[in-house]
MARSELUM-138357 format. One record per residue (C-alpha): residue number from 1; residue in one letter; chain; x, y, z. Coordinates in Angstrom, 1 decimal, decimal comma, m for minus. Layout:
(NUM; a; A; (X; Y; Z))
...
***
This chain:
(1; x; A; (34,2; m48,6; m8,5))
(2; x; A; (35,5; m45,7; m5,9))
(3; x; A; (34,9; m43,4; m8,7))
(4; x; A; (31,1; m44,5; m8,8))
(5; x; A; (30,9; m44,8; m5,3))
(6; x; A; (32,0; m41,1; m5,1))
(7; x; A; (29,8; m39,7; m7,8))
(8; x; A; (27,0; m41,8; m6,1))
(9; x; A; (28,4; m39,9; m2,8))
(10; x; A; (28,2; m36,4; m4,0))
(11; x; A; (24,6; m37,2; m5,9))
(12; x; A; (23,2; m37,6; m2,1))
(13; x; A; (25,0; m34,7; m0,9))
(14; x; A; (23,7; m32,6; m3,1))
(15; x; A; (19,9; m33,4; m3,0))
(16; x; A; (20,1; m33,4; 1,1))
(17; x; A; (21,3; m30,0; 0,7))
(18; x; A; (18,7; m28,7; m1,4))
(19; x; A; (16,1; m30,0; 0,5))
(20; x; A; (17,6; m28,5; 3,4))
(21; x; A; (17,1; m25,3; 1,2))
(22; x; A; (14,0; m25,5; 0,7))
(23; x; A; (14,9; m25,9; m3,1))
(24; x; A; (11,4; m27,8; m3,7))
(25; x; A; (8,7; m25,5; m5,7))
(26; x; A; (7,9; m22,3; m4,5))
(27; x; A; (4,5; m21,5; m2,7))
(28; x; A; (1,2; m21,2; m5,0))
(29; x; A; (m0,3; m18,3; m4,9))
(30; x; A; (m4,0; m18,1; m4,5))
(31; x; A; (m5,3; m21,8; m5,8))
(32; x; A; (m4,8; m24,5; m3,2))
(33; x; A; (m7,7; m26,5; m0,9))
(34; x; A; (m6,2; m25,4; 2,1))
(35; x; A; (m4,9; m22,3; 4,2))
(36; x; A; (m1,9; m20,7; 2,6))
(37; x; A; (1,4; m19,4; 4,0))
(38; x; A; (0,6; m16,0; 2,8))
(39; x; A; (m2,8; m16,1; 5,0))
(40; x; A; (m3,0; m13,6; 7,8))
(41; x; A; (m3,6; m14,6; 11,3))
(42; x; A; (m6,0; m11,0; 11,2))
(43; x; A; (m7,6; m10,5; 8,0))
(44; x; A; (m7,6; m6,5; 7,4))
(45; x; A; (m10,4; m4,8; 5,8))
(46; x; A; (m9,7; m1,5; 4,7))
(47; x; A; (m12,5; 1,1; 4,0))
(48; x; A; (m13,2; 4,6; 4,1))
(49; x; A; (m13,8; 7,4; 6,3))
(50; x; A; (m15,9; 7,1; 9,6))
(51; x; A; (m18,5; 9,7; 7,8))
(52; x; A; (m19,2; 7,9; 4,8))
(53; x; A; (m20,8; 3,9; 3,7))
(54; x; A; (m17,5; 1,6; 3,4))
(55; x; A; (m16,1; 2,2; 6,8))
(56; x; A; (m19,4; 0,5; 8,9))
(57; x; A; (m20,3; m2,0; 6,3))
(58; x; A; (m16,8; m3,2; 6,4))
(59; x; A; (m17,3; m3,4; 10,3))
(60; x; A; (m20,2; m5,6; 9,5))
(61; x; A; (m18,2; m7,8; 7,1))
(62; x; A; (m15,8; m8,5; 9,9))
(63; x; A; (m18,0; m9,3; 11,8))
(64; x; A; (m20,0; m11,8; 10,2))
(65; x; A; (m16,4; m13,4; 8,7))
(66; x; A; (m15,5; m13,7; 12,6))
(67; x; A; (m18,2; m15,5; 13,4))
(68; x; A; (m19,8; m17,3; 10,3))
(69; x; A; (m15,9; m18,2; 8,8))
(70; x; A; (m14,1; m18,2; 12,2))
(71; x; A; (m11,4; m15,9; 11,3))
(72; x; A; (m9,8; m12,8; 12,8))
(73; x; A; (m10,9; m9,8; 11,0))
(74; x; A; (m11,1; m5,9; 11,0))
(75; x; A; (m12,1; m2,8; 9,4))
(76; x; A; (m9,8; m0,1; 9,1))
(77; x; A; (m10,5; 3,5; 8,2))
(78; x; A; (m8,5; 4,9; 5,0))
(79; x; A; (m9,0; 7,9; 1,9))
(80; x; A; (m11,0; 5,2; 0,4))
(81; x; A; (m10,8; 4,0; m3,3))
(82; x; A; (m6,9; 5,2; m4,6))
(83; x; A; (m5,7; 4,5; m1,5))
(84; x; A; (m6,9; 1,1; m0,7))
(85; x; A; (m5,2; m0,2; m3,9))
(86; x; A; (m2,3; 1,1; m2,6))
(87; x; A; (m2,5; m0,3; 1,0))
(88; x; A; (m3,4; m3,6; m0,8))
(89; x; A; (m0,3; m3,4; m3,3))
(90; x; A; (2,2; m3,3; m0,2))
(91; x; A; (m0,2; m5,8; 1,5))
(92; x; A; (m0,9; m3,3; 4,5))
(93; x; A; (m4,8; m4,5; 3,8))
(94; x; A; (m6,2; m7,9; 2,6))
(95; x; A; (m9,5; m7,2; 1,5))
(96; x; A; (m10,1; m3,5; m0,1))
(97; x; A; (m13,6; m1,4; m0,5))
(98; x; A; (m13,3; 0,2; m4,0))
(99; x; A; (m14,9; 1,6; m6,9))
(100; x; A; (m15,2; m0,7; m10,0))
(101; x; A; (m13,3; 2,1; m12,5))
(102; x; A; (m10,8; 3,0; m10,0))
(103; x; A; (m10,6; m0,8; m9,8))
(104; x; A; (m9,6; m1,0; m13,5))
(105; x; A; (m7,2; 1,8; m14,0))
(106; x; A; (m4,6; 0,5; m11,4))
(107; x; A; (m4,7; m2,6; m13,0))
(108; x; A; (m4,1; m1,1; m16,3))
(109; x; A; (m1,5; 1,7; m14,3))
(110; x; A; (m3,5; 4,0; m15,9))
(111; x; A; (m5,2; 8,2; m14,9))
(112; x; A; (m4,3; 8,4; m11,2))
(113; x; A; (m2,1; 5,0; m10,8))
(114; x; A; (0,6; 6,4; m14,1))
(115; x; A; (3,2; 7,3; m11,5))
(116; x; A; (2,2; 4,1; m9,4))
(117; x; A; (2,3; 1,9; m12,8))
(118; x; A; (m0,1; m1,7; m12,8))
(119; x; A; (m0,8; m2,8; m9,8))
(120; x; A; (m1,1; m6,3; m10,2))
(121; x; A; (m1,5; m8,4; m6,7))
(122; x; A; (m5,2; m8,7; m6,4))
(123; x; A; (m8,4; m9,7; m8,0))
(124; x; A; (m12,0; m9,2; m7,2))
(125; x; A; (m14,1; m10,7; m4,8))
(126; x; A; (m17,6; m9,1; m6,0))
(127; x; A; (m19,4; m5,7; m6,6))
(128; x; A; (m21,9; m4,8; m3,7))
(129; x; A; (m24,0; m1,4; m4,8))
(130; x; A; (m24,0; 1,1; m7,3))
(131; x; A; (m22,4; 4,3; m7,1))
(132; x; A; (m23,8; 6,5; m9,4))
(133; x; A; (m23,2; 9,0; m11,8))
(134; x; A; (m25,3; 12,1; m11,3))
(135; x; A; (m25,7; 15,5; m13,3))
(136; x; A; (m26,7; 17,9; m11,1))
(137; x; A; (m28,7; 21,3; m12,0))
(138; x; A; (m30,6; 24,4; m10,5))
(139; x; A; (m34,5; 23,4; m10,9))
(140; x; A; (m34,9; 26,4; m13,0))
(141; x; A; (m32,1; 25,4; m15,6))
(142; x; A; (m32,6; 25,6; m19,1))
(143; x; A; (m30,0; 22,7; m19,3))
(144; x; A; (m31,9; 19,7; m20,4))
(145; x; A; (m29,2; 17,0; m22,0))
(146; x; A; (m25,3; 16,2; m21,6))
(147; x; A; (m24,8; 18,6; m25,0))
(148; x; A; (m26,2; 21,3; m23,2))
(149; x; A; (m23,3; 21,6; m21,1))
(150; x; A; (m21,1; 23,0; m23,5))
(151; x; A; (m19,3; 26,2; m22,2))
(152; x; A; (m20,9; 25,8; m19,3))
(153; x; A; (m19,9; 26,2; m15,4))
(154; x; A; (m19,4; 22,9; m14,6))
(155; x; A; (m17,8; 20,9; m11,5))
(156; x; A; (m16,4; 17,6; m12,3))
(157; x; A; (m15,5; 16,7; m8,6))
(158; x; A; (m11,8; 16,6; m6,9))
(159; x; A; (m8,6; 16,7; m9,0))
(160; x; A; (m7,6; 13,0; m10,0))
(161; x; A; (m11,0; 11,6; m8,6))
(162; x; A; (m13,6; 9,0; m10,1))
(163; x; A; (m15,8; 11,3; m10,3))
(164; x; A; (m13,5; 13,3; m12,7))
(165; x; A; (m13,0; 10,0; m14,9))
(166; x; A; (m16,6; 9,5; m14,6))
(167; x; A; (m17,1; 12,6; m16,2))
(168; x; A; (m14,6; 12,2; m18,9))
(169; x; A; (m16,1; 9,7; m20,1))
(170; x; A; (m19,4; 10,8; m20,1))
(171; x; A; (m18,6; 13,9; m22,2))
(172; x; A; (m16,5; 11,9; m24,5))
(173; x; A; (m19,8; 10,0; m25,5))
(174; x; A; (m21,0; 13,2; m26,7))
(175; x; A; (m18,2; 14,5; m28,3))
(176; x; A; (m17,2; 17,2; m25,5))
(177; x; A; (m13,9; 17,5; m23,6))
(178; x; A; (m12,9; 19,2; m20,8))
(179; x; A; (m11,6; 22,1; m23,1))
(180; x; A; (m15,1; 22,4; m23,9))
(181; x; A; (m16,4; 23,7; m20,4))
(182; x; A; (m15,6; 26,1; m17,9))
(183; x; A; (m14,3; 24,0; m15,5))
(184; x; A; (m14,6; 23,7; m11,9))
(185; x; A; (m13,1; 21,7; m9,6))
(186; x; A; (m15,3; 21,1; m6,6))
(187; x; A; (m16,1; 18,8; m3,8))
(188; x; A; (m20,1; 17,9; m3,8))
(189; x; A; (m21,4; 20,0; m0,9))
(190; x; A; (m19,4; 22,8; m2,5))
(191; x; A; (m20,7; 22,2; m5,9))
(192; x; A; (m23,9; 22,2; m4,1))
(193; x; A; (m23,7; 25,6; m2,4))
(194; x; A; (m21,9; 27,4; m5,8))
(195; x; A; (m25,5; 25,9; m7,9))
(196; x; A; (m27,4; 27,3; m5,0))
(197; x; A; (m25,7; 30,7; m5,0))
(198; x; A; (m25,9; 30,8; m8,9))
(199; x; A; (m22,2; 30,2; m9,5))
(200; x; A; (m22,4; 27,1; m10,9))
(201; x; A; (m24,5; 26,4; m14,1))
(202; x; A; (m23,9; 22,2; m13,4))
(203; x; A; (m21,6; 19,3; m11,4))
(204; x; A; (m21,3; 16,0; m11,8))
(205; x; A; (m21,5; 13,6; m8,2))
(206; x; A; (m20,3; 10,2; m8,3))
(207; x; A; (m22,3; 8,5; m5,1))
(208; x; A; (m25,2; 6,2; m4,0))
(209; x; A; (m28,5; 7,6; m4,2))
(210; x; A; (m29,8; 9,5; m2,1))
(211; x; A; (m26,9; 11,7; m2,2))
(212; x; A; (m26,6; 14,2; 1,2))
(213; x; A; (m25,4; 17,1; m0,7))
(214; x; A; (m27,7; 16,7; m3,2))
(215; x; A; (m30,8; 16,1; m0,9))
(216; x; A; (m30,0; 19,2; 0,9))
(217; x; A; (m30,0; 21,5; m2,6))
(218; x; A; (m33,0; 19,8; m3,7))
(219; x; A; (m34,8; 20,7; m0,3))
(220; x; A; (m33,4; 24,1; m0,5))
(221; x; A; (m34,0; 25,6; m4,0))
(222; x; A; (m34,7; 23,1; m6,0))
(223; x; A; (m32,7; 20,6; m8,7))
(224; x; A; (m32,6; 18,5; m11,7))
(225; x; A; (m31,2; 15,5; m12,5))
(226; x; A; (m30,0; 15,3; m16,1))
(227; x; A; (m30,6; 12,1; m18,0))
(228; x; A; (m27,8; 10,5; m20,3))
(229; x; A; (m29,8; 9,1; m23,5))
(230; x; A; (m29,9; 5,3; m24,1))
(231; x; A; (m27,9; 5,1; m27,2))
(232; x; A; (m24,8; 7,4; m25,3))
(233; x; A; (m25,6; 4,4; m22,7))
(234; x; A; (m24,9; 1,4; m24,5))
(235; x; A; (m22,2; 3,2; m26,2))
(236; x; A; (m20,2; 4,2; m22,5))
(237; x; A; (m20,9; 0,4; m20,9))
(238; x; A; (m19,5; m0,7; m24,0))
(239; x; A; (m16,4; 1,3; m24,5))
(240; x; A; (m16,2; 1,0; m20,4))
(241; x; A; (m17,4; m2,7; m18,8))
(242; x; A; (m17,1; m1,6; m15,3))
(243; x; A; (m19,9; 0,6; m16,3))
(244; x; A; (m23,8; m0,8; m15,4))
(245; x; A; (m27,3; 1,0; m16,8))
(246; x; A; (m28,9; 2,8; m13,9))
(247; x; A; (m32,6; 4,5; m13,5))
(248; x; A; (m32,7; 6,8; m10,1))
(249; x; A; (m36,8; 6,5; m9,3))
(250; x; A; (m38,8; 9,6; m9,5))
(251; x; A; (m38,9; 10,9; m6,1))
(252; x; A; (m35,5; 10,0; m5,0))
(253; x; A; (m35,1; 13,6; m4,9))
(254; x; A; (m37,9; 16,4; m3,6))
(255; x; A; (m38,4; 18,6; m6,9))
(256; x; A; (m37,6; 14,8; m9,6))
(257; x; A; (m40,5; 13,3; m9,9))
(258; x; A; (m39,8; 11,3; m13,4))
(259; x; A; (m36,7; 9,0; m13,3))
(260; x; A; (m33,4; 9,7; m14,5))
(261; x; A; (m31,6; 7,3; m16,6))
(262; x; A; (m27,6; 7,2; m16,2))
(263; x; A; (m24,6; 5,0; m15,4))
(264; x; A; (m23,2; 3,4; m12,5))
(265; x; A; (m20,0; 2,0; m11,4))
(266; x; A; (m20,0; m0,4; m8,5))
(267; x; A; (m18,6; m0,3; m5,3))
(268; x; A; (m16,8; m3,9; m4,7))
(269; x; A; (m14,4; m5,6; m2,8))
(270; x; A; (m10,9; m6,8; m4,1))
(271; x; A; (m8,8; m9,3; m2,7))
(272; x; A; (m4,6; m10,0; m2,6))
(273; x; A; (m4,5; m12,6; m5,0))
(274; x; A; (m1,9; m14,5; m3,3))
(275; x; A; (m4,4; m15,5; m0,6))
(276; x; A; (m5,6; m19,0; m0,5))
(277; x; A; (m8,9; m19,8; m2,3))
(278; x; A; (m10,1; m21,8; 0,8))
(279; x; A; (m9,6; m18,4; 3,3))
(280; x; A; (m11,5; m16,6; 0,2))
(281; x; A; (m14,2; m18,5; m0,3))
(282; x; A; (m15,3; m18,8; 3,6))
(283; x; A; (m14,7; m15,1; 3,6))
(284; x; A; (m16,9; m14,3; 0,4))
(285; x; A; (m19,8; m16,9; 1,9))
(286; x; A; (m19,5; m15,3; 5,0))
(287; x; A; (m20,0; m11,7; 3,7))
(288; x; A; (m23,0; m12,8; 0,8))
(289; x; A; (m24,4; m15,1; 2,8))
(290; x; A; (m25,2; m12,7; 5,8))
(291; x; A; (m25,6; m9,6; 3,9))
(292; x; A; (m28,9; m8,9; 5,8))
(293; x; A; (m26,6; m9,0; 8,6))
(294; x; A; (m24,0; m6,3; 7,9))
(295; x; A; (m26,0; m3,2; 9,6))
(296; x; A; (m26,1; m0,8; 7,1))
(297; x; A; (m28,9; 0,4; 5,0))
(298; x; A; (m27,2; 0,1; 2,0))
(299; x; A; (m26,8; m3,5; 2,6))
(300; x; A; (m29,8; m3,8; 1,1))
(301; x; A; (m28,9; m3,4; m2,6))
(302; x; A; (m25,9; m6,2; m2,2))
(303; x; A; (m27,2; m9,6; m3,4))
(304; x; A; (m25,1; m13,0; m4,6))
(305; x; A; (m27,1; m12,4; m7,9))
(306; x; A; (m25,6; m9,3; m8,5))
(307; x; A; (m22,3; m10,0; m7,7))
(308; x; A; (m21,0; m9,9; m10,3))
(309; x; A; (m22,5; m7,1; m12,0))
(310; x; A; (m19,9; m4,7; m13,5))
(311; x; A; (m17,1; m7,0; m12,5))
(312; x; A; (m14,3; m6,1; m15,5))
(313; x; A; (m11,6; m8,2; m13,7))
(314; x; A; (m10,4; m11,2; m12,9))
(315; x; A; (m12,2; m13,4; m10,3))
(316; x; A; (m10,3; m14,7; m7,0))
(317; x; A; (m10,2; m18,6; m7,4))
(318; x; A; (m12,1; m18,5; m3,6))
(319; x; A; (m14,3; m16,4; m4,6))
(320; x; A; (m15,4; m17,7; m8,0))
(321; x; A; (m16,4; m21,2; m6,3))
(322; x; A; (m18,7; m19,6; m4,1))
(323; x; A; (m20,6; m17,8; m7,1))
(324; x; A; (m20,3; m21,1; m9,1))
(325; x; A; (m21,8; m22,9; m6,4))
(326; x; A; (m24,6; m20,2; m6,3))
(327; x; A; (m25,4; m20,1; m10,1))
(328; x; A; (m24,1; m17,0; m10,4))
(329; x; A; (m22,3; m15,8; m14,0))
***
């Protein structure tokens, strides 16, 4: 009996002490009904420079998540896409502005995130616009197709930038690498200028449409747009999901009347994944449901239908039950 009585002794010992420790289950991630313990008190939105789209439409998404969710949020200025991943990786940021292919490759740890390897602490919340891949040329060209580029002058944007993958991939559809070209490496109004000036036989410009740089050139002496044909099309989207088939209207540009078929990638927001679904899905109604609301121009082209548009990753749980309520696949 003392022998039982102290077995039974220690038993109770032991289980006060672990709960004492906290030694129940750990916390859930992103899935419960409620607020989690990883939920900030300030929800951080991190965008882009002052100069460009991300940086006041994410001021508008506070905003409208202050006062349509009731929860503390702001916009932060950052170098955009590449480094928003990484601000949301060592969850400096909650909610990120990004491109959809940039998007993908630091899941994967893949082109610019190798050294970084996977990152693997967020999912996405929804695409908003597309950013879109455009082959630039002097009006006078006698470059007419994505074949014609070969051993040509051609910019393929920043070192390590989308627009660089964008390209890539584009060429690849074609059977054309890099090797293939005389490449440049160029920012757009720089690409812009060396095609104006006759240095530059073509670039490629990963951006909504209009595009400044491009506007300016077309105004000045004159440009084409190049068109990618439909079969290289379904081929990219299908090799590359985050991909979506684009047509920039005739007119977009001074001296383009016809349209100009191409690709897109979108621009979209990801989210930590370890934040609750009930924070993500006021925050996600709060930013599609208002979108008329966010005071940018570009707001236009976001819609809940095409939310999901280009999408190639995961869904936040939050997130997901706000397009499932809306009919949206």
């Amino acid at each position: 009996m003392k022998k039982r009585s102290l077995f039974t002794s220690m038993v109770l010992l032991l289980s006060l002490s672990l709960a004492a420790c906290g030694g129940g289950a750990a916390p859930t991630s992103s899935g419960g009904d409620s607020a989690g313990s990883n939920d900030p008190s300030n929800l951080v939105i991190t965008t882009g420079g002052t100069g460009g789209t991300y940086y006041p439409l994410g001021g508008g998404m506070a905003e409208q998540v202050k006062k349509n969710a009731g929860i503390e949020a702001s916009a932060t200025t950052s170098g955009a896409s590449a480094e928003n991943m990484r601000l949301v990786r060592d969850k400096k940021a909650d909610i990120a502005f990004i491109q959809s292919d940039i998007a993908q490759y630091a899941s994967e740890g893949s082109n610019m995130f190798q050294q970084d390897g996977k990152i693997d602490n967020f999912e996405a919340m929804g695409a908003l616009y597309d950013e879109t891949i455009q082959i630039v040329v002097a009006a006078n060209s006698n470059i007419n197709t994505v074949a014609d580029l070969k051993g040509k002058r051609v910019s393929v944007g920043s070192p390590g930038s989308g627009t660089e993958m964008n390209a890539q991939q584009i060429l690849e559809a074609y059977g054309l690498k890099f090797e293939d070209l005389q490449l440049q490496r160029l920012s757009f109004s720089d690409s812009s200028k060396a095609i104006q000036d006759g240095q530059l036989d073509a670039a490629f410009q990963t951006a909504g449409t209009p595009t400044a740089a491009i506007t300016e050139l077309a105004a000045t002496s004159g440009v084409k747009i190049i068109s990618i044909e439909a079969d290289k099309i379904d081929a990219i989207v299908a090799k590359y999901p985050f991909y979506v088939k684009t047509t920039i209207p005739g007119n977009t540009y001074q001296t383009v009347s016809a349209d100009t078929n191409t690709i897109s990638v979108k621009a979209m927001l990801v989210v930590r994944k370890d934040l609750s679904e009930d924070l993500v899905y006021k925050v996600t109604k709060a930013i599609f449901e208002n979108t008329d609301k966010l005071g940018h121009a570009k707001a236009k082209e976001i819609s809940v239908e095409k939310a999901l548009q280009g999408v190639s990753l995961p869904i936040h749980p939050g997130a997901k039950k706000f397009f499932d309520e809306k009919g949206v696949k």
